[in-house]
BADO-840057 format. One line per field, with one value per residue (C-alpha): residue in one letter; x, y, z negated. Coordinates in steps of 0.001 Angstrom, whole numbers, plus 524288, in hexadecimal, padded with zeros to 5 digits. Layout:
BEGIN
type <- [a|...]
u <- [X|...]
v <- [Y|...]
w <- [Z|...]
% end
This chain:
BEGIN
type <- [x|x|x|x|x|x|x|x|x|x|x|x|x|x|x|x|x|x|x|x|x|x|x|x|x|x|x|x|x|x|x|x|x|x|x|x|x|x|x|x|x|x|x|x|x|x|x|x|x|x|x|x|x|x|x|x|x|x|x|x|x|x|x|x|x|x|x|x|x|x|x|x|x|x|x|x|x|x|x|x|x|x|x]
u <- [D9E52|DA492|DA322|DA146|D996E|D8E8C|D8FE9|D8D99|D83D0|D7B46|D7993|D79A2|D6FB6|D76CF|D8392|D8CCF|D9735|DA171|DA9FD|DB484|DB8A4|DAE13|DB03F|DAC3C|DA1A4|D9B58|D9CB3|D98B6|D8BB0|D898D|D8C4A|D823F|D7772|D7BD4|D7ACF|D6DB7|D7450|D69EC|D6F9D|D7C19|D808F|D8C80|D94FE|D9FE9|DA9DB|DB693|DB840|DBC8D|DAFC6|DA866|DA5A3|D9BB1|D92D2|D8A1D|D90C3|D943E|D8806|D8950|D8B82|D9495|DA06F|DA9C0|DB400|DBBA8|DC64D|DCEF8|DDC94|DE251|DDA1F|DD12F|DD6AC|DD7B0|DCC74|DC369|DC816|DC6A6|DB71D|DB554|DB90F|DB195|DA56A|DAA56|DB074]
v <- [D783B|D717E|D66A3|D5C13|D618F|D65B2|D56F6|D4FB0|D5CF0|D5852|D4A59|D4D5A|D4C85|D5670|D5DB3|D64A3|D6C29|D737C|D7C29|D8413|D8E95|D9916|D9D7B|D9073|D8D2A|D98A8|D9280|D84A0|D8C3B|D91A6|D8506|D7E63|D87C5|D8A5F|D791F|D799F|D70B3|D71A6|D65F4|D6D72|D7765|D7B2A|D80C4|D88CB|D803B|D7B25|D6967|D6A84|D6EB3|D6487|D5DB6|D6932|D647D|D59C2|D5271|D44C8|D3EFF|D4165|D360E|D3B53|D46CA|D4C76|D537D|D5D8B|D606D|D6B3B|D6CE9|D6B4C|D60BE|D5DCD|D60D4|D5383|D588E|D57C3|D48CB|D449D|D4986|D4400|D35D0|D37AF|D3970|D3029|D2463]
w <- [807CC|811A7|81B86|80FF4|80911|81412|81925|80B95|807CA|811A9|80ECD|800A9|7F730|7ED36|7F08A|7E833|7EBAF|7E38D|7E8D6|7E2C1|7EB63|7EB39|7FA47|7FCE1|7F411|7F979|80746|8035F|7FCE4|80C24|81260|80A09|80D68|81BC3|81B06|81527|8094B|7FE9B|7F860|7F679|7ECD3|7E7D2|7DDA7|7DC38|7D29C|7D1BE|7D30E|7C567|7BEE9|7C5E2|7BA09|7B74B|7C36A|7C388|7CE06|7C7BF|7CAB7|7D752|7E0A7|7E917|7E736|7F14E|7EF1A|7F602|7EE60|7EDD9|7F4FA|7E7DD|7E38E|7D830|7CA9E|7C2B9|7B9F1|7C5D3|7CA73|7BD99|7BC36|7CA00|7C661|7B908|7C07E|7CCFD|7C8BB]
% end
């Protein structure tokens, strides 16, 4: 899950993590129990099938993209749903 995600998971009212690699998805599902992160779950996805979560009524989205970026598709349904 990383060092993000366990610092803004904690403060959090709702967090929601995608994750594409499924070595580390499995990890990030540890780290939130070993952190006791009941606000947290997450899924096992790729960035450009996140218009298939409910996350654009969130206030708040981070991103940590990939080495080779996002794909345009995935920009494009980011600034659709944050201006």
């Amino acid at each position: 899950m990383g060092v993000i995600g366990i610092v803004v998971g904690k403060n959090a009212k709702e967090l929601i993590l995608i994750e594409s690699n499924q070595s580390s998805y499995k990890c990030a599902d540890i780290d939130i129990e070993l952190n006791n992160l009941l606000n947290a779950k997450i899924m096992n996805s790729l960035s450009e099938d996140l218009n298939q979560f409910d996350f654009f009524e969130r206030e708040v989205l981070i991103l940590d993209s990939p080495r080779t970026g996002f794909y345009k598709k995935v920009i494009k349904n980011i600034f659709k749903y944050f201006p």
